[in-house]
GUVEX-349471 format. One record per residue: residue in one letter; z, y, x of N, C-alpha, C in turn. Coordinates in pm, whole numbers. Each point is the difference from the previous one (the first is absolute). Layout:
# residues N
(pt 'A',(Z,Y,X),(Z,Y,X),(Z,Y,X))
...
***
This chain:
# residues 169
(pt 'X',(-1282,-3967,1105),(123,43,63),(87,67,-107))
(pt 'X',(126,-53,19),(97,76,-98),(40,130,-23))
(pt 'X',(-6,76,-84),(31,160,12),(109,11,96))
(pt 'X',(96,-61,12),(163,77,55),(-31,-40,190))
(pt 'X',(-115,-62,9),(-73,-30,161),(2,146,34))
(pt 'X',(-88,91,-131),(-43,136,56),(103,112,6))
(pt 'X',(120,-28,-49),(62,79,-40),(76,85,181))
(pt 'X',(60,96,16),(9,42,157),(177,1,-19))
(pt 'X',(43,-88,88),(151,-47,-9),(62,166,87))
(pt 'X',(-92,-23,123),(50,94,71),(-90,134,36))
(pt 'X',(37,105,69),(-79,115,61),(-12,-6,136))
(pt 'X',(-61,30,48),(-37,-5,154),(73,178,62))
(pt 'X',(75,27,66),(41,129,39),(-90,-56,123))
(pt 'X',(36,124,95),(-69,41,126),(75,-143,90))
(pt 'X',(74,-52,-3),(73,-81,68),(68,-122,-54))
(pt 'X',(18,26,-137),(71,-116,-64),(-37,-38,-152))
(pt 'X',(-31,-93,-76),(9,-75,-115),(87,35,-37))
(pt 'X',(-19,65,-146),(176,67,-85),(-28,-82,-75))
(pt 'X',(97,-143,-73),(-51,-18,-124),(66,103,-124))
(pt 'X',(-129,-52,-85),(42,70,-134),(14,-115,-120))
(pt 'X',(-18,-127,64),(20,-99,-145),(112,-24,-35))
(pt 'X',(131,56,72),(102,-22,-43),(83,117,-108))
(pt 'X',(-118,73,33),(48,94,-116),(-26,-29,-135))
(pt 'X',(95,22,-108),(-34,0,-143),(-114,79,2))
(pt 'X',(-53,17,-152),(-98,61,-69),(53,155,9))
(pt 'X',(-76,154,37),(40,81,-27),(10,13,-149))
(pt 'X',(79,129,-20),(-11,117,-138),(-74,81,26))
(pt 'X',(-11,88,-139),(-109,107,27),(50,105,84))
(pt 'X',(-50,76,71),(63,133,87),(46,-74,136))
(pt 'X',(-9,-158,45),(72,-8,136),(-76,-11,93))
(pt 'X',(20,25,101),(-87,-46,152),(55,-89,70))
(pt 'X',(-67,-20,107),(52,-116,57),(47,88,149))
(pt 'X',(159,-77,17),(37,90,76),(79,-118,110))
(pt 'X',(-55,8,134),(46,-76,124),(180,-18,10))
(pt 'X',(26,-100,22),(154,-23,-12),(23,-52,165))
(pt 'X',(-102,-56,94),(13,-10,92),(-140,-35,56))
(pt 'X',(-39,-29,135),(-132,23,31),(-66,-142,-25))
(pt 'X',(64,-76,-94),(-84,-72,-31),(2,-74,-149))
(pt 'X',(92,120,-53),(33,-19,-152),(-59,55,-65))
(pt 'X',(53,30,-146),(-85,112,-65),(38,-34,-175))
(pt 'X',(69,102,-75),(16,-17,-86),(-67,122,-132))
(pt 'X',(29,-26,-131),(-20,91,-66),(59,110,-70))
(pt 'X',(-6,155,45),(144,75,-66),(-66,117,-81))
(pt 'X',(91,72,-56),(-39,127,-23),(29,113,120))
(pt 'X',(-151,75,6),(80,110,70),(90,77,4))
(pt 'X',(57,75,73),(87,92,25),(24,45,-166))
(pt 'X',(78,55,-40),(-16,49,-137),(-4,-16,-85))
(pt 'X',(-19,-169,51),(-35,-119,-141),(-142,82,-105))
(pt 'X',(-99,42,64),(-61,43,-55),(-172,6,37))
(pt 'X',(-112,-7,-68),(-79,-50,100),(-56,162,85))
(pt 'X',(15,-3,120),(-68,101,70),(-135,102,-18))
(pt 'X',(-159,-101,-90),(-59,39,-4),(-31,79,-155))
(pt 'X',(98,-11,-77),(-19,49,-132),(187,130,-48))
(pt 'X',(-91,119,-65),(110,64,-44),(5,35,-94))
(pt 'X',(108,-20,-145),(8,43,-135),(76,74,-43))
(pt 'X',(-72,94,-109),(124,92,-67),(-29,-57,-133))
(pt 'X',(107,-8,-118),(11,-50,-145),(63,122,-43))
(pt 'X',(-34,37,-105),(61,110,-70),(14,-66,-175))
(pt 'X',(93,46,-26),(-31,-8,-182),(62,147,-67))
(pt 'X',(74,56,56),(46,105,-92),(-108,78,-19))
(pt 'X',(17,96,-154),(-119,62,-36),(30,121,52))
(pt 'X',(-113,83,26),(-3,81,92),(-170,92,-101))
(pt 'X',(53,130,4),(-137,72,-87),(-46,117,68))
(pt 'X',(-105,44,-23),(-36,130,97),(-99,84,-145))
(pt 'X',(-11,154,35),(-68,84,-102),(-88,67,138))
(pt 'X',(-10,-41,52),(-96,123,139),(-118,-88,8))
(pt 'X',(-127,93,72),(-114,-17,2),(-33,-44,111))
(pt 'X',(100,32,119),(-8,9,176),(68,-168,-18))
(pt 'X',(-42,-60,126),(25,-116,29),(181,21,79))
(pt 'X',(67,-138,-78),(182,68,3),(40,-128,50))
(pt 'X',(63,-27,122),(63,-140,43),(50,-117,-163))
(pt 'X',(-31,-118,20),(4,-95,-115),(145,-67,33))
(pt 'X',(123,42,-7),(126,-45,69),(37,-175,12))
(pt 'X',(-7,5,67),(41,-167,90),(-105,-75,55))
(pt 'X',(-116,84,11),(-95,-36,48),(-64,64,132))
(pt 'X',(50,-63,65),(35,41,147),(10,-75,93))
(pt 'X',(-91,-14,111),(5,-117,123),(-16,58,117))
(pt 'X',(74,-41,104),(-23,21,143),(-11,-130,82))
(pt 'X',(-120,-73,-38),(5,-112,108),(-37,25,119))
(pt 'X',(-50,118,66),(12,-57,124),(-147,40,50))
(pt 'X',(-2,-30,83),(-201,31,60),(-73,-117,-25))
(pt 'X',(-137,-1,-24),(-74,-45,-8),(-72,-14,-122))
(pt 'X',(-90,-95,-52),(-137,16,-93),(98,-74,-123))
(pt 'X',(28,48,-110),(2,-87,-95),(-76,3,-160))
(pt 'X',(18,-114,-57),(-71,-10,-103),(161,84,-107))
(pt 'X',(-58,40,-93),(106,38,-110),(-70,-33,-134))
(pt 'X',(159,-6,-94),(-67,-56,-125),(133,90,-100))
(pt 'X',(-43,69,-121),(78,46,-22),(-24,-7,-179))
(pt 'X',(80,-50,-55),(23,36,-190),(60,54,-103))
(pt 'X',(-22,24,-71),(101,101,-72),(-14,-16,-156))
(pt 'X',(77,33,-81),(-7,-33,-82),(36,165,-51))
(pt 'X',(-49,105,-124),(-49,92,-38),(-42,79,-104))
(pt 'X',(56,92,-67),(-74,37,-119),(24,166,-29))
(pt 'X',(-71,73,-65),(-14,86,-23),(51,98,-160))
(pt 'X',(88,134,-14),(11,-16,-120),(-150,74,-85))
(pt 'X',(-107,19,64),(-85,39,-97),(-137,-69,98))
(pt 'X',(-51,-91,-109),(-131,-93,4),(-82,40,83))
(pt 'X',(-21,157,-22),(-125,43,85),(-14,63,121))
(pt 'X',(87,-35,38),(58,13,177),(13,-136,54))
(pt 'X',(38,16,143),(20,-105,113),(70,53,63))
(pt 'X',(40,-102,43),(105,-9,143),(-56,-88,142))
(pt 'X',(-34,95,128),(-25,-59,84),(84,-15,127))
(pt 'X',(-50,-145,40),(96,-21,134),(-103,-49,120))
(pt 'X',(71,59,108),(-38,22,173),(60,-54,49))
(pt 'X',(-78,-70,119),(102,-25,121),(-21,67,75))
(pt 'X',(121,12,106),(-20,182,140),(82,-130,112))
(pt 'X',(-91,35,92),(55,-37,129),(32,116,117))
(pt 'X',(122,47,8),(63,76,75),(-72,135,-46))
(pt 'X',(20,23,-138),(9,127,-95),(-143,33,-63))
(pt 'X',(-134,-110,49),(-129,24,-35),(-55,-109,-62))
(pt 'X',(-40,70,-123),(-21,-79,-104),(-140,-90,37))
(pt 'X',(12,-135,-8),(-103,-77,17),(-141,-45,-91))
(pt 'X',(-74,94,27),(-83,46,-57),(-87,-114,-116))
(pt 'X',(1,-149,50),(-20,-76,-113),(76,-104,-87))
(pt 'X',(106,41,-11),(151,-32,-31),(10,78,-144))
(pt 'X',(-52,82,-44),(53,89,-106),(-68,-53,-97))
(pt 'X',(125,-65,-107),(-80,8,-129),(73,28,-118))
(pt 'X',(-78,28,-130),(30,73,-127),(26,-75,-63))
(pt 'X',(113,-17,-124),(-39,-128,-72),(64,137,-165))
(pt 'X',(-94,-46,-107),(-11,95,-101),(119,-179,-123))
(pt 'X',(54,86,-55),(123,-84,-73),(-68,32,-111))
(pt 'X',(-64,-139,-120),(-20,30,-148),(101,12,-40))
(pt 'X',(-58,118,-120),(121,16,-129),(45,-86,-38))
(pt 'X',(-41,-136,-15),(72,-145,-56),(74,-54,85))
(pt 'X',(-15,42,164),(95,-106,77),(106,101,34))
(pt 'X',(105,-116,37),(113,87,23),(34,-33,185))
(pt 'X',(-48,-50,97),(-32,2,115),(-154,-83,5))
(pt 'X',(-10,64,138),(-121,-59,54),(30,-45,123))
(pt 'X',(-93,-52,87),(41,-23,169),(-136,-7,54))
(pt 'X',(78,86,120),(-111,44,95),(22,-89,163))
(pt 'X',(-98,-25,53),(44,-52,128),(-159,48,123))
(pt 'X',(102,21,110),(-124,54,126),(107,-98,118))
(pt 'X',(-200,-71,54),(14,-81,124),(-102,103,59))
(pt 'X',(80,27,137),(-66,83,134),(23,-92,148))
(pt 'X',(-127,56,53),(43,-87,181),(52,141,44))
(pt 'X',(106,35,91),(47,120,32),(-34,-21,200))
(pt 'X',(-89,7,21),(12,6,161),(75,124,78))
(pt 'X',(72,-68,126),(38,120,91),(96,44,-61))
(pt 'X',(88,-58,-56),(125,69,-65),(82,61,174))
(pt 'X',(79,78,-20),(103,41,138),(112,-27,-22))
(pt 'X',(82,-36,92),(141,-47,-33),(72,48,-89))
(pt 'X',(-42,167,21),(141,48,-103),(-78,48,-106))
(pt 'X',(-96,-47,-59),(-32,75,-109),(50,-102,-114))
(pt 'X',(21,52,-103),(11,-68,-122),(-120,-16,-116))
(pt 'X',(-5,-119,-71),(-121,-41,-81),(98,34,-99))
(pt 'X',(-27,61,-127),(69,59,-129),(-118,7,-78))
(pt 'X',(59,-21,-170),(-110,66,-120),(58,139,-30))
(pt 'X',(-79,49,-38),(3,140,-72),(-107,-13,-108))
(pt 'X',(78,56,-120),(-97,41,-116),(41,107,-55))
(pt 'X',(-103,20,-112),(-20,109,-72),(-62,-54,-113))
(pt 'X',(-1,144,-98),(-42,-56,-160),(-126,145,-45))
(pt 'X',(-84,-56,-102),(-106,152,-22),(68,81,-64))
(pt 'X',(109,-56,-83),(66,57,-100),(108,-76,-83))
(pt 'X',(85,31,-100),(90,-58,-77),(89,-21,100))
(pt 'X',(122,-142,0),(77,-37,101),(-11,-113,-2))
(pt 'X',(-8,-16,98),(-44,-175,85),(147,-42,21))
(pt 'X',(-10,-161,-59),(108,-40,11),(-32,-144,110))
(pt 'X',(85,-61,120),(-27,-114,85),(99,-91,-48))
(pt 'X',(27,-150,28),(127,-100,-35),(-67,-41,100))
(pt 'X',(14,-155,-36),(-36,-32,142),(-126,-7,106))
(pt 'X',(32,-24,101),(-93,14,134),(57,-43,96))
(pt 'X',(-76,-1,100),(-2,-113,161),(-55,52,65))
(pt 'X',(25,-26,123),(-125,60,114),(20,-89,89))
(pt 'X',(-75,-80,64),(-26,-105,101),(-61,57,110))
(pt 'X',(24,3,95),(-60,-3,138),(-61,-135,86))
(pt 'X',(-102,-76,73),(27,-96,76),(-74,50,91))
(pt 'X',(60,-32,136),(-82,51,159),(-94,-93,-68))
(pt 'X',(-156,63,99),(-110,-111,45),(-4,14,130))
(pt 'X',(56,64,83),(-40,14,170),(68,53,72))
***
């Protein structure tokens, strides 16, 4: 039997066959969104943006001299409730070798306890990069997922970094 036999032209709703073979191929980020109860095409959501993922990009350099963990500026998310995965990188260096600079993630102001890490800058390099993947369950609507860091000593310098959010549930 020919592959395109198996292929599913249409969906079965509670009452009616929507086809979907008349739709083009999606893009990345679209869903498939009903145009009438027995249509069905492919769009971006609301926002033109995909619903289940949220990003901050930063590049300006940004330095800290404190020991206490200090908001990492533009790194900042409020998606919303529920469980997500986060992924976050940075790029980093220190002006004296024998120190570090560490970064946290805090979900609604509490630092997530296996999220924190150190990254020590050799005297020969002139950045390093650090990156932390966490599952964050039970986020609450209004809390915000943010980095915060700190340094042991010298002044920690950041360029760039990201912070990704994606729901899982």
């Amino acid at each position: 039997m020919p592959l395109f036999d198996r292929i599913a032209a249409f969906l079965m709703s509670q009452t009616e066959l929507v086809d979907v073979q008349s739709a083009p191929a999606p893009s990345v980020g679209q869903v498939l969104t009903a145009s009438s109860p027995t249509q069905a095409f492919w769009n971006l959501p609301a926002g033109g943006t995909n619903p289940f993922i949220a990003s901050a990009q930063a590049t300006s350099v940004v330095t800290t001299s404190l020991a206490g963990d200090v908001l990492l500026t533009g790194m900042t998310l409020a998606p919303g409730a529920g469980n997500f995965m986060a992924w976050f990188s940075v790029q980093t260096q220190n002006s004296n070798a024998a120190n570090s600079n560490r970064f946290t993630i805090y979900v609604g102001g509490v630092a997530v306890a296996v999220s924190s890490r150190s990254i020590r800058v050799p005297a020969t390099a002139s950045n390093s990069e650090a990156s932390i993947v966490v599952y964050l369950p039970g986020v609450l609507a209004l809390q915000a997922i943010e980095v915060r860091w700190s340094v042991s000593g010298g002044t920690g310098t950041v360029t760039n970094r990201c912070l990704n959010v994606m729901r899982t549930a």
